[in-house]
C-alpha positions as CSV (number, residue, x, y, z in Angstrom):
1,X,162.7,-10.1,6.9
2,X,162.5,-8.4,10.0
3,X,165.7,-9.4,12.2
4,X,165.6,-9.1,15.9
5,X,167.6,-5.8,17.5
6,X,168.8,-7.6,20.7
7,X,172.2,-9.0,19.4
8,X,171.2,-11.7,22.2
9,X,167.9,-12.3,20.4
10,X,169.5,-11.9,17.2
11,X,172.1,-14.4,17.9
12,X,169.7,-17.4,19.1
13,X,167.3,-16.7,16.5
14,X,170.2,-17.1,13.5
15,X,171.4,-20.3,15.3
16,X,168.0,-22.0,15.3
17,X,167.6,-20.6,11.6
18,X,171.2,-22.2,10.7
19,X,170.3,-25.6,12.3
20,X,166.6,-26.1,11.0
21,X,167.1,-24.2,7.1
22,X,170.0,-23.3,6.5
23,X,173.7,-24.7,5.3
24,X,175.6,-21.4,5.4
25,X,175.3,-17.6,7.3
26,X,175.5,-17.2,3.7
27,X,172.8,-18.9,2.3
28,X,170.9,-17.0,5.0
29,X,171.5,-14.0,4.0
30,X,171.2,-14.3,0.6
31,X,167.7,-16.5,0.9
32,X,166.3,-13.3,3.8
33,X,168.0,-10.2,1.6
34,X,169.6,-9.3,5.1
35,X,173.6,-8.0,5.5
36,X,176.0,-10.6,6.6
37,X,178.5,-7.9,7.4
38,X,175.9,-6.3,10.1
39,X,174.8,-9.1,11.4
40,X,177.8,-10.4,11.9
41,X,179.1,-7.3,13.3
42,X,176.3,-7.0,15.7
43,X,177.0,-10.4,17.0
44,X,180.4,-9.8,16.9
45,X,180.0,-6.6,19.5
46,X,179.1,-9.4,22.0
47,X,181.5,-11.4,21.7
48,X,180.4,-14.2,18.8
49,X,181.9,-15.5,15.3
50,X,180.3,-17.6,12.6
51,X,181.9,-20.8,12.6
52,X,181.7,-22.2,9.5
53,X,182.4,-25.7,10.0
54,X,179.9,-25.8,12.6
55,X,177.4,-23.7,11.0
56,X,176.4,-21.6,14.0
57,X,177.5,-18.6,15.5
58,X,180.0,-19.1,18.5
């Protein structure tokens, strides 16, 4: 899967992924073969966290 590079781009398109397929970042990553650790540290350079309980990135 090709991922967006704007972390901006990135962020909206994993949230809208999350709410309409997904249960978990994890299940994400694991169903797409992406890395949670750079997404997550992409997002994380502009300022948001996965929330789990909420299932979205924050």
């Amino acid at each position: 899967m090709s991922l967006p590079e704007d972390p901006i781009i990135l962020y909206s398109f994993i949230n809208t992924q999350l709410r309409d397929k997904y249960s978990s970042f994890e299940e994400f990553c694991r169903s797409n073969s992406v890395d949670a650790e750079k997404i997550s540290d992409k997002l994380k350079s502009v300022g948001f966290e996965y929330i789990p309980e909420l299932n979205k990135f924050m």
